[in-house]
N, C-alpha and C positions, 0 to 999 in steps of 0.2 A: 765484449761490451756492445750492446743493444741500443747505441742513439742514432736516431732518423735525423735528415736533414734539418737543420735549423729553419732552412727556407719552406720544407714541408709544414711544420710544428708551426708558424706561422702564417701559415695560408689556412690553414686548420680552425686556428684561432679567429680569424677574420670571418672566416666561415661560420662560426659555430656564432660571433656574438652578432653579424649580421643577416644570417638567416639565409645567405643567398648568395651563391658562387657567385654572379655576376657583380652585385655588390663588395665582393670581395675582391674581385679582379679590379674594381676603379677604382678601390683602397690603395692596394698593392703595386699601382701599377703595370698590371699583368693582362694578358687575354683572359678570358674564362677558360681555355682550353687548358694552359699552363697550368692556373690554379686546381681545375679538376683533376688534372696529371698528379701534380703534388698530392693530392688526397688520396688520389687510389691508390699510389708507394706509397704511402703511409698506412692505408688500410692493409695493403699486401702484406706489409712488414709487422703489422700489427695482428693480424690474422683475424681481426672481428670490424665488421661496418662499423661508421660512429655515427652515419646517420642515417635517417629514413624519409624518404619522401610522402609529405602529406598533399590535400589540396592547398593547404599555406605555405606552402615552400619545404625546406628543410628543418628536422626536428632531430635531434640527440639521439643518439640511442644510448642504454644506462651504458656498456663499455665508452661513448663520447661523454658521456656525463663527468665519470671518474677522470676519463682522461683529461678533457679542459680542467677539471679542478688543479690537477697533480701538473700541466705544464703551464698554466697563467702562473701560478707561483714563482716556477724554476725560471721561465721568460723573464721576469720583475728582478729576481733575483739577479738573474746575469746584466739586466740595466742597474741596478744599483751598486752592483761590485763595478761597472766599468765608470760610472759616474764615482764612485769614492776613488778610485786610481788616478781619476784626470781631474777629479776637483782642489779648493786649495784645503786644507788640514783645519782651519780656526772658523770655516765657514759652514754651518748646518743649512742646509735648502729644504724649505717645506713647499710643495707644488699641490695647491687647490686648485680644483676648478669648479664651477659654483651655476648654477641658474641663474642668470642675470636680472631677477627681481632680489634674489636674496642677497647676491654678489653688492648691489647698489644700494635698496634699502637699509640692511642689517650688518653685511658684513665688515663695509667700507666705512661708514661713521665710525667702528671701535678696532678698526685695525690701529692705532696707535695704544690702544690699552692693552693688543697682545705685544707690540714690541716691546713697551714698556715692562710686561712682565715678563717678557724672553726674547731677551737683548741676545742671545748667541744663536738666532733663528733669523733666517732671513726667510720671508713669506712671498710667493709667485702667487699670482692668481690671477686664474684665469675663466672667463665666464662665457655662455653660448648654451643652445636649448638641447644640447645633444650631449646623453651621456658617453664617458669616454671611458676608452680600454684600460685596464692597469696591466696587460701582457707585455706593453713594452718598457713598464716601471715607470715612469715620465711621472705621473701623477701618483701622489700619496691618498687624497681623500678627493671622492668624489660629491656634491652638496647638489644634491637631488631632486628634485618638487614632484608630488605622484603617489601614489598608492602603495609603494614597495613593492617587498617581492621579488628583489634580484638574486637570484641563483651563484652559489657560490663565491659569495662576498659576506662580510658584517653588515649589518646594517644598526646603527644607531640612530632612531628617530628624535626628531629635537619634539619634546614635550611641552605642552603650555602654550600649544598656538590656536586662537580662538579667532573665530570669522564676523565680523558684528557692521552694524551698519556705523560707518565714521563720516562726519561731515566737518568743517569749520563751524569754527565761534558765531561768525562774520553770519552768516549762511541759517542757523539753528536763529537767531536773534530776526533774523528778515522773514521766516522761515518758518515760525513754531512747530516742533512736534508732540503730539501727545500721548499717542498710543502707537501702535504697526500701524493700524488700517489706514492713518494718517497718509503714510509711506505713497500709499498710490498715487496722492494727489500731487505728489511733489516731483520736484527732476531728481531722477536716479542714474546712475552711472554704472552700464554694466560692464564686466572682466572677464573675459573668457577663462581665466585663469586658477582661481579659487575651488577648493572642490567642493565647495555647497556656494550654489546659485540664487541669485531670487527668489526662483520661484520654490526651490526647497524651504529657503529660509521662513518666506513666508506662508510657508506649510505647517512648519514646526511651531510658529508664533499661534497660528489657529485664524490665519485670516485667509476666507476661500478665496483657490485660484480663480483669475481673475489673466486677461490678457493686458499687462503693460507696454508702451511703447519707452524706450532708454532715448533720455536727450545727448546722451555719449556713450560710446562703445567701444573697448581699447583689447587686444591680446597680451596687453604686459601690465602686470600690478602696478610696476612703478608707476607707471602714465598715468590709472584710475583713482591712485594714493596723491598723488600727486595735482589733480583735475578738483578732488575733491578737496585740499589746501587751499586751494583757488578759490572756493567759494562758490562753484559752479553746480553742485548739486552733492548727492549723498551717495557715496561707495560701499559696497558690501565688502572687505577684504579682512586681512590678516591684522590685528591688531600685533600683533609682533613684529610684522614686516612696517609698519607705520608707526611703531614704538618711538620712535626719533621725534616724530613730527607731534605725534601726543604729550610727548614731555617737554615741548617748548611752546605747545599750548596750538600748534596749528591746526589740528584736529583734536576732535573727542569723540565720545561712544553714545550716537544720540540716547541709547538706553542702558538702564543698567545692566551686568553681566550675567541679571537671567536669560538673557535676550539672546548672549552668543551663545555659537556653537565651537564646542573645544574640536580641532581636525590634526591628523597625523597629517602632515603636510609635506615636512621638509625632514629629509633623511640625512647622515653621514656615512657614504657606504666606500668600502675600502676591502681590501684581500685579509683575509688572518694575518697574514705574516709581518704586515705593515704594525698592528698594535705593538711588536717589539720593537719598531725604533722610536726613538726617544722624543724624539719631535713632533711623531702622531699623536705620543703619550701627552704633550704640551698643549697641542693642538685642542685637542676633545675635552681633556679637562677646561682650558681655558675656556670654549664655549660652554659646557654646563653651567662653570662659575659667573658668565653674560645672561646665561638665562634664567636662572638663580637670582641673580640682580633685577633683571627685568621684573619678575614677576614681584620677588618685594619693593618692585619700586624706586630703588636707589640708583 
């Protein structure tokens, strides 16, 4: 029987999803020396490189390609057989971890409508701008913001998420708007966050660029969502991620939804093997059936 050190298969992984022995030695707590040790008995035992050096660091080679796929699995696996042995019997753990716009905005007002529909699920969650490994099983779903694209995972995109300009009531009434081109004249609020900007947006609408100055400027949706409830001016973001605040009237969509732009935004991305347990299964339906809601309305 052919198994390489458990400690190797791990430094492996750290390497492969960080790009960079050295970042992988301050994961692991390790020298870089150690960690590259570990890789070459692995390679040795392995008989083929796993990876090749570019000018961006380290890159896969297809035998590391097949390999990470074939041991983040089996890694996952041996964390959740040891978590079922030392956990208690009557208790499911679901473990998210989520981008801290969607974690706050979206996910957190209807955590009680998934308890409510699965009461034998206890939900972790945990939020931060860095995606996280599933090689040590810890985390079931990871909740995304970005482009996709992650390699050897699912990926479920949450659909129906549109970018439009939201302001208050309070704000639009002090305020009037008529048309885009209106838009320059006013305080705008910009997001580093959203993936269509300003100045896309008002590309699309058909008003020439133009250089605007932002009376606010934020890195986290929530704060822009948030700034613009306040009454301080008009945010370009996610009308899904501000769905909360538009059904209790704090915001609205200064224009109608010819205006927005639909964006794949927010992902659900997890290992295959994770859709067999039963809780993932609860989990992903439960949010299609939120987003489902959302979009009719209810």
């Amino acid at each position: 029987m052919r198994i390489p050190p458990l400690k190797a298969i791990i430094a492996f992984e750290s390497i492969a999803r960080t790009k960079s022995v050295n970042r992988a030695a301050e994961e692991l707590g390790l020298t870089a020396s150690a960690v590259s040790h570990q890789l070459s008995n692995l390679e040795l035992m392995i008989g083929h490189p796993l990876f090749q050096r570019t000018g961006r660091g380290l890159i896969l080679t297809p035998t590391g390609e097949r390999y990470l796929s074939d041991v983040t699995g089996s890694l996952a696996d041996l964390s959740r057989a040891t978590e079922r042995a030392s956990s208690r019997k009557d208790v499911d753990i679901l473990r998210v971890h989520s981008s801290p716009s969607f974690g706050l905005m979206w996910l957190l007002p209807r955590l009680s409508s998934f308890q409510e529909a699965n009461g034998d699920v206890q939900l972790n969650v945990a939020c931060s701008y860095e995606d996280v490994s599933f090689s040590n099983g810890y985390y079931d779903i990871d909740i995304r913001h970005g482009y996709g694209g992650w390699n050897n995972l699912k990926v479920k995109t949450v659909r129906g998420e549109f970018i439009a300009p939201l302001a208050s009531p309070r704000y639009l009434e002090r305020h009037p708007v008529a048309n885009p081109e209106d838009l320059l004249s006013h305080r705008l609020i910009y997001s580093e966050t959203p993936l269509v900007q300003w100045r896309q947006w008002f590309g699309r609408v058909g008003v020439a660029g133009q250089s605007k100055t932002f009376d606010f400027s934020f890195d986290r949706s929530y704060m822009s969502i948030e700034t613009a409830a306040l009454g301080l001016g008009i945010a370009l973001e996610s009308t899904m991620m501000a769905s909360r605040k538009i059904r209790d009237g704090e915001l609205v969509q200064v224009f109608d939804s010819s205006q927005s732009v639909e964006v794949a935004a927010h992902h659900l991305v997890y290992p295959s093997q994770n859709v067999e347990l039963p809780r993932v299964g609860k989990f992903l339906s439960w949010i299609e059936n939120e987003i489902e809601r959302g979009a009719s309305g209810s």
